[in-house]
Structures are given as C-alpha cells and as structure tokens.
C-alpha positions in Angstrom: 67.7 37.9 21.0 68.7 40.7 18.6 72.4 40.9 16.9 75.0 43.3 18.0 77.9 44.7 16.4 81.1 45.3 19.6 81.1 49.1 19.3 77.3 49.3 20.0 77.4 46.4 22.8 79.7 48.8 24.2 77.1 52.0 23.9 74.6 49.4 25.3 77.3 48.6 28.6 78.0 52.4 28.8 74.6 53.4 29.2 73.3 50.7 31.5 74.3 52.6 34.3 72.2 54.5 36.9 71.2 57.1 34.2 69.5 53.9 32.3 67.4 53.0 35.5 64.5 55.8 34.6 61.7 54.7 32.7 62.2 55.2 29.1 59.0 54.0 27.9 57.6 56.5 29.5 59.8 58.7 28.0 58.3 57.3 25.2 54.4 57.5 25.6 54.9 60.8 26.2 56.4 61.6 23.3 53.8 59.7 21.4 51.0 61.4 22.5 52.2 64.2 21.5 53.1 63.5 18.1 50.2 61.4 18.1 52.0 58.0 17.1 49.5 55.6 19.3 47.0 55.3 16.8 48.9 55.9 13.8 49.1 53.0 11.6 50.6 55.2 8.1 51.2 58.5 7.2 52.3 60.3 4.0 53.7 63.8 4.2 54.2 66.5 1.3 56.6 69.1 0.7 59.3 70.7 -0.6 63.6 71.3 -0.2 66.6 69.5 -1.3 68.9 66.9 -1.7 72.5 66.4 -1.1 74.5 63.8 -3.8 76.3 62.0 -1.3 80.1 61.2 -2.3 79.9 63.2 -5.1 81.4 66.8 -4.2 83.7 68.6 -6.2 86.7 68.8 -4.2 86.8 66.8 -0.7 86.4 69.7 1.4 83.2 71.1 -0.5 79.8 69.9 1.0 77.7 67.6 -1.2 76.5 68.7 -4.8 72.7 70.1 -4.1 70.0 70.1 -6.5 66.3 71.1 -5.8 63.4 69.1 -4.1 60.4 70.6 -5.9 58.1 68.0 -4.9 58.5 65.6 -1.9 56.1 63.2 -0.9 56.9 60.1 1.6 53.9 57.7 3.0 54.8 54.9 4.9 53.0 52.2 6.5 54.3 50.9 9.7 52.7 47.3 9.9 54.3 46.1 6.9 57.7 48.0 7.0 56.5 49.5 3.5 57.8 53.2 2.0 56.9 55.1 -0.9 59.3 57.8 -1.6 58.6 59.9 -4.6 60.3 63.2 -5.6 61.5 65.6 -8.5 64.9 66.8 -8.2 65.7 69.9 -10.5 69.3 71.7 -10.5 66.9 74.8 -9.3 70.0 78.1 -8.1 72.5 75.6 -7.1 76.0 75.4 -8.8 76.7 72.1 -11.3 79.7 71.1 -9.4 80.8 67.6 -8.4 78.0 65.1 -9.3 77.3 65.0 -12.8 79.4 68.4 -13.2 76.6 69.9 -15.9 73.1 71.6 -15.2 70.2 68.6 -15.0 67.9 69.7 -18.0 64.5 69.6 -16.6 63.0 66.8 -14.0 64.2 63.6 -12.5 61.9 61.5 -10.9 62.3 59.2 -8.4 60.4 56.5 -7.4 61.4 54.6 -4.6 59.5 51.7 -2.5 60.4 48.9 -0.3 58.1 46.8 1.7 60.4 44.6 4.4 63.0 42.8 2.9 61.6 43.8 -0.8 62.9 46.9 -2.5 61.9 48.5 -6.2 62.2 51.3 -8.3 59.2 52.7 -10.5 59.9 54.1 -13.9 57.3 54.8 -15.8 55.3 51.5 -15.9 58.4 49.3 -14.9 59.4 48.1 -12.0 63.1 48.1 -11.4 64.3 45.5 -8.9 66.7 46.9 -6.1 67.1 43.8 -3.5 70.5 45.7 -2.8 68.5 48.7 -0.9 65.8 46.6 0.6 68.0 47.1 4.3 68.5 50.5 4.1 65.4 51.8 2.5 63.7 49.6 5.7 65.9 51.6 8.1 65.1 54.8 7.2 62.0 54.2 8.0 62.7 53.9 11.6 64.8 57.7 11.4 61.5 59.3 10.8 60.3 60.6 14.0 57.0 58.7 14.1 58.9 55.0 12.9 61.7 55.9 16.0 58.9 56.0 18.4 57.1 53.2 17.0 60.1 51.3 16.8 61.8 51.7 19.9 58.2 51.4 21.6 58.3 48.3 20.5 62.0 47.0 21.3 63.0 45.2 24.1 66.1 46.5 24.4 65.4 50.0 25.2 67.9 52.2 26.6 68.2 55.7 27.7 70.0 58.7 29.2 69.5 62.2 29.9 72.3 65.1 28.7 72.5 68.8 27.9 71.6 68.9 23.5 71.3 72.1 21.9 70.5 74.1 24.8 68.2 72.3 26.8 67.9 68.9 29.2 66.8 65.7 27.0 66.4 62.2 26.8 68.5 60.0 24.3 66.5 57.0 23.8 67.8 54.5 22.3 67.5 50.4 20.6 69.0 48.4 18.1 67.1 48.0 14.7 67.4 45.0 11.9 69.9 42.9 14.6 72.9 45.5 13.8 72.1 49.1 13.1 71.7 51.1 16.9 69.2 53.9 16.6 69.3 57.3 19.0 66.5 59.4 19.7 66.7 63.1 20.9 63.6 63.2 22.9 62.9 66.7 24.5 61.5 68.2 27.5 58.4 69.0 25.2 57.7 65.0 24.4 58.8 65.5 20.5 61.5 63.9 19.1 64.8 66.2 18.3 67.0 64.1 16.2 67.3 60.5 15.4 71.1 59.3 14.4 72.6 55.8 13.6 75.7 54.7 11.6 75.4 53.1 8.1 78.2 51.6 6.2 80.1 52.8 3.4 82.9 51.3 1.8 84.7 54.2 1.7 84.6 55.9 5.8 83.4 52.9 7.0 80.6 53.5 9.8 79.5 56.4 8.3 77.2 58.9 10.6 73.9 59.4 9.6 71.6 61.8 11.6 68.2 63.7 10.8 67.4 67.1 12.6 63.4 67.7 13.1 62.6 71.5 14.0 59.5 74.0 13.5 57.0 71.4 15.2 53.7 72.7 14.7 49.9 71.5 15.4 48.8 69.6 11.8 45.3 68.7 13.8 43.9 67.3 16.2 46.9 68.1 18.8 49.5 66.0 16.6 52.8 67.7 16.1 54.7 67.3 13.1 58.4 69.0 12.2 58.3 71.5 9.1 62.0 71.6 9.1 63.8 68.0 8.6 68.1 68.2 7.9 70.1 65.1 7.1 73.7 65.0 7.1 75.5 61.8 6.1 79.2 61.7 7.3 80.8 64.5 9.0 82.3 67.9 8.3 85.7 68.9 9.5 85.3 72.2 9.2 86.9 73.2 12.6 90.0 72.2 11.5 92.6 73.1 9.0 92.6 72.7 6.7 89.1 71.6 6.0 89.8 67.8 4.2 86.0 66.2 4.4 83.4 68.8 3.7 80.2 66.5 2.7 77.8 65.7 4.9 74.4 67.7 4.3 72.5 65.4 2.1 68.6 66.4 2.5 66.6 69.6 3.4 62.5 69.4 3.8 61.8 73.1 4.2 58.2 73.4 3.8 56.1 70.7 4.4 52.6 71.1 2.3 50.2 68.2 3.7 50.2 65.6 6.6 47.9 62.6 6.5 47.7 59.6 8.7 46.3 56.4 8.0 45.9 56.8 4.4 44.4 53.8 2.4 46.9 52.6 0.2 50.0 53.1 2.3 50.5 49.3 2.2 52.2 48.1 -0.9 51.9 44.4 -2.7 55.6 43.6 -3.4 55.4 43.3 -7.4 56.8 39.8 -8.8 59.8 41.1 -10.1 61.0 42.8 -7.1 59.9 39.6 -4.8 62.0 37.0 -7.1 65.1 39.7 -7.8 68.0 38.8 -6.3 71.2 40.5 -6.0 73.0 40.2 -9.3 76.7 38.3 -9.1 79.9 40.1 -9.1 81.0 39.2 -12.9 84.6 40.5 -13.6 84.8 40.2 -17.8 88.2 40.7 -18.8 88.7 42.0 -22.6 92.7 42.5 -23.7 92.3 45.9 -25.2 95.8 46.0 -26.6 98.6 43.3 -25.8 99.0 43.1 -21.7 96.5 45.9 -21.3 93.2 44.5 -19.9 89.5 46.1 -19.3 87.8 44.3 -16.1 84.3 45.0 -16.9 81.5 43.3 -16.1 79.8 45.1 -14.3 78.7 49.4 -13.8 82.4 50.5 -13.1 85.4 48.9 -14.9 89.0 48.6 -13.9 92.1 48.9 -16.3 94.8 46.5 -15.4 98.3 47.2 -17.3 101.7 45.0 -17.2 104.9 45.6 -17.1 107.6 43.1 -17.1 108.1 42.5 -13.3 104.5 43.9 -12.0 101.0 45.6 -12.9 99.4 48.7 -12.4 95.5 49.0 -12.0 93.3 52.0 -12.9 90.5 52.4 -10.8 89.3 50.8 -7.6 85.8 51.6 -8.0 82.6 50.1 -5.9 84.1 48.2 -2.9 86.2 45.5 -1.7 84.6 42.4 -3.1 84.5 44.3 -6.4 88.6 45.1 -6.4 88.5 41.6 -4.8 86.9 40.0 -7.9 89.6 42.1 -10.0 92.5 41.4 -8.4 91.7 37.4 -8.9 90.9 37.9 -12.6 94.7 39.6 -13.0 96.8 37.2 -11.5 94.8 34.6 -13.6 95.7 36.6 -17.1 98.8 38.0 -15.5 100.0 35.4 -12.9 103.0 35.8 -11.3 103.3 39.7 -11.2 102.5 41.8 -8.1 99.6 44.5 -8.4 102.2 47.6 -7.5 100.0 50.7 -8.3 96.9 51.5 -8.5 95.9 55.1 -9.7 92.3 56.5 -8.9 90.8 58.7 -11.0 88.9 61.1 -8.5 87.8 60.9 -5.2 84.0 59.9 -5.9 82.9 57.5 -3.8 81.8 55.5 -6.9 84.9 55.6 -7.9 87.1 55.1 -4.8 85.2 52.5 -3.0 87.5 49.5 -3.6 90.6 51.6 -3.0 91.1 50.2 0.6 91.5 46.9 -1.1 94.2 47.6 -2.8 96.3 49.3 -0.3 95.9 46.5 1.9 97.4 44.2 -1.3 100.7 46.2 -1.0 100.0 48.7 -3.5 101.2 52.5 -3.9 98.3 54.4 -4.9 98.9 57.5 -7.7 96.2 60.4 -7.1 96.2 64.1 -7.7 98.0 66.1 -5.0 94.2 67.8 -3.8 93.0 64.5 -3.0 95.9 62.9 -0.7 94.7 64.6 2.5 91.4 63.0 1.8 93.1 59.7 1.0 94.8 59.5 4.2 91.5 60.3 6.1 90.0 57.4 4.4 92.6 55.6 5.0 92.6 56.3 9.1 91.7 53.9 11.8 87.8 54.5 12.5 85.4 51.9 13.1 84.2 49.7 10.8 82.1 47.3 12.7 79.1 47.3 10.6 80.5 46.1 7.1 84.1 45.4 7.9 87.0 45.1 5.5 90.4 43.4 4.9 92.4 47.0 5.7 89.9 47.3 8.7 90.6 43.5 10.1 94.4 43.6 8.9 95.8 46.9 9.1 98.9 47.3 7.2 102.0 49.0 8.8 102.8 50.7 5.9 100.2 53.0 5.5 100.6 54.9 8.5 103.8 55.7 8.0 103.4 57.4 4.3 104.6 55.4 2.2 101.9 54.2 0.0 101.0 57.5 -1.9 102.6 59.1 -5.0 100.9 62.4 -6.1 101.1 64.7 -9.1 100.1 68.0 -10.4 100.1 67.8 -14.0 101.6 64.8 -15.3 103.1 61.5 -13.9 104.4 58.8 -15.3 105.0 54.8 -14.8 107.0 53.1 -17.2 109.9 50.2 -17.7 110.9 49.2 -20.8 107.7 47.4 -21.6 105.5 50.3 -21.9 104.7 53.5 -20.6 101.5 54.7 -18.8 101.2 59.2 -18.5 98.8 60.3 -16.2 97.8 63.6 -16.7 95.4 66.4 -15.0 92.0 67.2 -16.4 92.2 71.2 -16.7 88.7 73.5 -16.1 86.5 70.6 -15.2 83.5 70.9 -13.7 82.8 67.4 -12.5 85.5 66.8 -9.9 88.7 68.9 -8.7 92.3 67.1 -9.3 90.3 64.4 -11.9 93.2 62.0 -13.8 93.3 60.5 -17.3 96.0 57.8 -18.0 97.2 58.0 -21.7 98.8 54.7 -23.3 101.3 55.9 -26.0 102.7 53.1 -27.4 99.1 51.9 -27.6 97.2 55.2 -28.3 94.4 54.3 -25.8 92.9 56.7 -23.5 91.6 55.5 -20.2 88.6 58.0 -18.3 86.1 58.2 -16.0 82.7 60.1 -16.4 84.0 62.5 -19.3 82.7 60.5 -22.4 80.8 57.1 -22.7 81.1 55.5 -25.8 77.8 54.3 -27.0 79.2 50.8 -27.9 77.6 48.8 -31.2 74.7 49.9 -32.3 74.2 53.1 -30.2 74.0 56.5 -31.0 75.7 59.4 -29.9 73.7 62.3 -28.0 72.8 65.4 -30.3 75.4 67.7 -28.8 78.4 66.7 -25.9 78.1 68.0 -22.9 81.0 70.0 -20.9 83.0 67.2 -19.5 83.1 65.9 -23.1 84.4 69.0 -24.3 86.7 69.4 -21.4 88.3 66.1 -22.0 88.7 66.7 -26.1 90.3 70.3 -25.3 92.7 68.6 -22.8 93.8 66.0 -25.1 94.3 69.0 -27.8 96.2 71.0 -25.4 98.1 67.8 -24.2 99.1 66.5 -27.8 98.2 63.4 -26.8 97.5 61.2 -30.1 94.3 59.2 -29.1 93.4 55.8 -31.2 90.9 53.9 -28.8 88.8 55.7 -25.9 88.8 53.0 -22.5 86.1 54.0 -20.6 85.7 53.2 -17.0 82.0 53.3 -18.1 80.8 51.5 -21.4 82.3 50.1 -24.2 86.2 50.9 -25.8 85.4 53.5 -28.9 87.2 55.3 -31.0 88.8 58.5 -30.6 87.8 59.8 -33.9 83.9 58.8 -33.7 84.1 61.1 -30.2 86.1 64.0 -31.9 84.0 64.6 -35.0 81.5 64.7 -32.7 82.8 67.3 -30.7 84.4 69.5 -33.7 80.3 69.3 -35.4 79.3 71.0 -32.4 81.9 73.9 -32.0 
C-alpha cells in the first residue's frame, strides 16, 4: 500500500469521481505505442540547450541565472531505476548575473548517476558519494516521458481525468511515485505525453512545482516518437502581478536533440563501493570564538555568525535548512545560555543562503534584510503547503509574522548595537552576484563577516592568481565605506586576514 502525503490524498478523492471511471490504462497503452515504450528496456538521448541555476537569481524577480548546455547526454535504464546524466555547461551569450556573478572560464562537467537508492558523482576517476540526491535523481527519472508511462503503467493506483490544456482535449494521468511524490501526466489526443509535473520540496517555498514541457515530437525510427523540445520550470513565476516578486522558475531547455537510442548495453550501472557504503554525513555545528562573544558555527558548507549583546544575540545567516539553523540555535544557547536569539540578518536571498531562515522566524526572531528582498521574504514566509518535507513555521505558524512585525530593512547601512558592541550592516554597491547583498562590519572587533565575495584559503592554501569581481567589489566597498578591516569571517572557509586579501587585490590593479 503506497504512502500518501494529505494534499495529494485529497487530489486522489477529487479525482475519483465519474471523470476517473474511464480506463486510464488504456489511456496509457496508447500512448506507449506510440512512443514506443512496450519494449523499451533503456534509452540514452543526446543533445543540446541549457540550464537554469535554480535559487540563484540576481534579484527575486529575475528568472534563474542561465548558462549553456553544449553537450547533453542522459541514458537511463528502467529495470534498475539507474541514470547517467552527463553534460558541459559553459556561460555561452548569457549574462553572469546571480549565481556565481562572474563569466564561467571554459567547461564544467557534470557527471551525475544514481541507481535506486544509490547516488554518485564522477570526477575524473573519482567517485563522489551523494546518498543526499539518491530520491530525487530516482524521481526524475519517472518525469521523462518514457519513465511516466512506464511508471504509471505499472502503478496500481492509477488515476485519471480529461480537461481543456493548451488548446486541446487531454487526459491527466496520474500515480503516486517513491510512497510520497504524486506524478501528472499530460497525455494528448495524439497518445504522446505533453507534460509531466509533481511537487518537490525545498526548504525555502516549501512544495515547490516542478513541471517538464515535451513539444516537436517527431519519428526517431521505427514509428517511435520522441520530443526535440523539453522545458523545465522549477517553482513559479509571478509575473502577472505587480509587482513581479518570484521570477525563477525556468531551469532547463533541450533544444536540439542529436541521437535517440533504446536498449543500449551499458545502461545499467554497478553501484561503485563508495557510493553503496556512503551515508549522509551528520549535521556537525563547530563553534570557534572569533573575538570575545562573537562566535563562527561552522562545521559544515555554510557557516553562521552568532553575536551577543548583554540581554540577547543576533545571528548572521540562516543558511541550508531548518535542522541546520536548528543545530545552531542549540550550539548558542549552550555558549550563550540564557539570551534570546533576537535577529537574525541574511545576507541575500539565495536559497543557499536563506534556507534555514524559516527557523528562525518561528524562534521569535526579527529578521534584518535589504529593502529589495522583503517582498520576497514575505512570499517565503506565506502559508503554502508544505506537506512533503514540513517545518516548525509550517506545523506552528507564528501570529506575528502575518501581521509585519518581524522585518527590519535597510538601504545602505543599519545598525544593532547596546553598549556591549556594535554590529553595521552595510550594502554591497555594483555587485554582480546578487541585488541588495549585506556585509556586517564588527568595529570594536575589526572583523568582517561575508558571503560568496572572498574565501579565505585557510592554512596552508594558496590564493588564486588574480580575484575575481566579487573580490574586487567587496575590497572597493570596504574602501569606499572606511571600514578598518582586521579579520575576514567568511560564511564560507576559514577566518583570514584582511591584509593577506588586500595585497592581493592592490597586486592586481
């Protein structure tokens, strides 16, 4: 008996009615036939588009950062759940905005497999454990056209319903994948499948909307159609509105598919030993006192900053999720015990960055952004479902945040203070990497807090032969700012120096 989450029992109830009652396994079969899915075992298609850096736009109403696909190639085995996804991204015509807010120089590959619950990276001749995508790299097998059909043909809890979808009378078929994620199917009156949505979570929207648009069918051989054209969007666009506060959501364009191949040998991969004993690596919160009462929570990829003051603290950055911010929040009241977590100021609105945000709203805490992000912030912050992955703010909403109160915002310079210490946040001016991005300057301690501008290289490391724009951006900011820097605090990496980072960038002016 498979797992359901209550919003898609509900789908399930809704669509149970009369409209249900036709066959949809017919539906089905047809469909197969067509695409010719019955005695298709693998497949591995080539070609050629882009891809969309989900979460990491410039400003919250621009669409996700592109960067070209110059070679795609995806085989898949059905059998054993297994996918090979291999591709060279390029920056290609598109602007370096958002992302990593500077030109890529030359090629990244990707190398991504998963076979069932097993999931790996290749680079190079190592194998990189990722047990954390195993579920999702499964699942997207079932949102290509040929895994839908094979997947629902085999479910036996398939559902459908006819409606009016771009134009035309179709069939939505749909089942429930991996016990919680519910799959639709666009089938049209031509018995090919039109789109194929479900909802993934995210800890920052939640039950975030994930659909792929197949179009341009055409005869690969032997009557089998396949789609040239496939479009992804992950989350939604609010264009139609103003103004316009979530603009990402197209994250992947196939525009020319090269070759088609089914049953291919090799489509079926041996899990290597590394990926089959990996297991997800525990949530370590390391807490280093960077200057009296001013702590790094590292650990882990993304650190926090946690400051005091004399009757409360203030935290910079919620990045990740909730069990990370979590983790954090239980590692300050054990060095800081007795003082309330009262702010807690976000850098930018990455979703890297902003994932454990949620977390500390729900704690009670006012959260300090710049004033471009706090439309977004509310959005975030809204009731939508989150069924699939659901949070403390999702299970206990608090009253507060509806009514306004948990937001302060700034354009150029804020500050928190008592007589302890004092904490300025400023703006970062002409950066590339993301609109309205903060820096929090210490000036009693000369320590300078950031996110994505500069990683220190940290003992033993070397810096890169020349910085890049955000590192430049950030030294002509603290110039213009006449802010006297001592220590770096990276929300990436290792505390440096300050002086290390400006030689560095003076050498190469």
């Amino acid at each position: 008996m498979l797992k359901r989450v209550g919003l898609f029992v509900a789908v399930a109830m809704l669509a149970a009615g009369p409209a249900a009652a036709q066959d949809a396994q017919a539906v089905l079969q047809a469909a197969a036939e067509t695409m010719g899915v019955d005695d298709m075992m693998s497949i591995r298609y080539s070609g050629d588009g882009w891809v969309g850096a989900a979460g990491q736009n410039f400003a919250p109403a621009e669409d996700w950062p592109r960067f070209e696909l110059a070679e795609y190639t995806r085989t898949i085995d059905f059998e054993t759940e297994s996918s090979t996804e291999e591709m060279v991204i390029r920056q290609g015509n598109y602007p370096a905005r958002g992302g990593g807010g500077a030109p890529i120089a030359g090629d990244r590959i990707r190398n991504w497999m998963v076979r069932g619950e097993y999931a790996w990276n290749g680079e190079i001749d190592r194998v990189v454990p990722r047990p954390q995508d195993a579920e999702r790299r499964r699942l997207e097998i079932y949102l290509t056209p040929q895994g839908f059909l094979k997947g629902a043909m085999a479910a036996d809890d398939v559902i459908a319903v006819e409606r009016n979808e771009y134009g035309g009378r179709v069939t939505v078929v749909s089942f429930v994948a991996l016990d919680k994620y519910r799959i639709n199917g666009t089938i049209t009156g031509d018995n090919i499948v039109q789109r194929v949505q479900t909802w993934m979570p995210s800890p920052v929207v939640g039950d975030m909307y994930y659909e792929t648009v197949y179009t341009n069918y055409q005869d690969v051989g032997g009557g089998m159609m396949f789609p040239m054209n496939w479009h992804q969007h992950q989350d939604f666009d609010d264009g139609a509105h103003e103004p316009n506060v979530s603009g990402g959501d197209h994250t992947f364009q196939l525009s020319t598919i090269d070759s088609v191949e089914v049953n291919v040998a090799d489509a079926a991969l041996d899990v290597p030993d590394a990926a089959r004993n990996a297991m997800v690596p525990p949530l370590r919160v390391v807490a280093e006192e960077v200057a009296e009462g001013v702590w790094l929570m590292a650990g882990g990829s993304h650190h926090s900053v946690a400051v005091e003051f004399e009757d409360e603290v203030a935290v910079i950055e919620a990045p990740l999720n909730e069990a990370r911010s979590l983790a954090v929040m239980d590692e300050i009241r054990r060095r800081i015990p007795g003082k309330e977590i009262r702010w807690v100021v976000t850098t930018h609105h990455h979703w890297d960055h902003l994932g454990g945000m949620r977390a500390y709203v729900h704690e009670g805490a006012t959260v300090v952004t710049h004033q471009g992000n706090f439309p977004y912030y509310q959005e975030v912050l809204r009731a939508r479902p989150w069924l699939l992955e659901p949070d403390r703010f999702s299970l206990f909403p608090p009253e507060e945040w509806s009514e306004g109160y948990i937001f302060e915002t700034l354009r150029e310079k804020y500050i928190l203070g008592d007589t302890t210490r004092l904490v300025e946040i400023h703006h970062v001016q002409g950066l590339a990497h993301a609109a309205g991005m903060l820096i929090a300057y210490l000036p009693n301690e000369k320590i300078l807090v950031q996110a994505d501008l500069f990683t220190p290289p940290g003992p033993g490391g070397s810096l890169p032969a020349s910085p890049n724009a955000s590192a430049r951006t950030l030294y002509g900011n603290v110039q213009r700012l006449g802010l006297d820097v001592e220590t770096i605090v990276p929300i990436h990496g290792v505390p440096g120096p300050w002086s290390q980072f400006a030689e560095w960038v003076e050498a190469a002016q």
